[in-house]
C-alpha positions, 0 to 999 in steps of 0.5 A: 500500500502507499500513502501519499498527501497531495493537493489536499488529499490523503490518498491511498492505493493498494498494490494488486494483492491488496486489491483482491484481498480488500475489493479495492484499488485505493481511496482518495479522501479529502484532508478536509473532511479528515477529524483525525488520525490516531494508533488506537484500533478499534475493537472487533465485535460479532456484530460487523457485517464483511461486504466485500472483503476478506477476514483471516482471524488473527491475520487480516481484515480487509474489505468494507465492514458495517459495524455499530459505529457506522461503515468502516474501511479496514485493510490490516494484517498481523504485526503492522501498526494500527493507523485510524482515520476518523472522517466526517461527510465521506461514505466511511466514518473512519478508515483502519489501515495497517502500516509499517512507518508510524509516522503517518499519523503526525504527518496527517494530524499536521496536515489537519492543522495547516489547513 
C-alpha cells in the first residue's frame, strides 16, 4: 500500500494483492473532511457485517465492514501498526489501515492543522 498527501488529499492505493484481498484499488479522501488520525484500533465485535472483503482471524481484515459505529474501511494484517482515520461527510466514518512507518499519523494530524 502507499500513502501519499497531495493537493489536499490523503490518498491511498493498494498494490494488486491488496486489491483482491480488500475489493479495492485505493481511496482518495479529502484532508478536509479528515477529524483525525490516531494508533488506537478499534475493537472487533460479532456484530460487523464483511461486504466485500476478506477476514483471516488473527491475520487480516480487509474489505468494507458495517459495524455499530457506522461503515468502516479496514485493510490490516498481523504485526503492522494500527493507523485510524476518523472522517466526517465521506461514505466511511473512519478508515483502519495497517502500516509499517508510524509516522503517518503526525504527518496527517499536521496536515489537519495547516489547513
Amino acid at each position: 500500500m502507499k500513502i501519499s498527501i497531495k493537493k489536499g488529499y490523503l490518498q491511498i492505493v493498494f498494490s494488486k494483492t491488496e486489491t483482491l484481498l480488500a475489493v479495492k484499488h485505493s481511496i482518495k479522501i479529502p484532508i478536509k473532511h479528515i477529524k483525525r488520525a490516531h494508533a488506537k484500533r478499534p475493537k472487533t465485535v460479532w456484530k460487523e457485517i464483511r461486504a466485500p472483503g476478506s477476514f483471516l482471524p488473527g491475520v487480516i481484515k480487509a474489505g468494507n465492514y458495517y459495524t455499530p459505529r457506522g461503515r468502516e474501511f479496514w485493510f490490516s494484517t498481523r504485526n503492522s501498526k494500527p493507523l485510524v482515520i476518523e472522517l466526517k461527510g465521506e461514505k466511511y466514518r473512519r478508515v483502519v489501515l495497517g502500516v509499517k512507518d508510524g509516522n503517518w499519523i503526525s504527518k496527517i494530524n499536521k496536515s489537519i492543522r495547516n489547513l
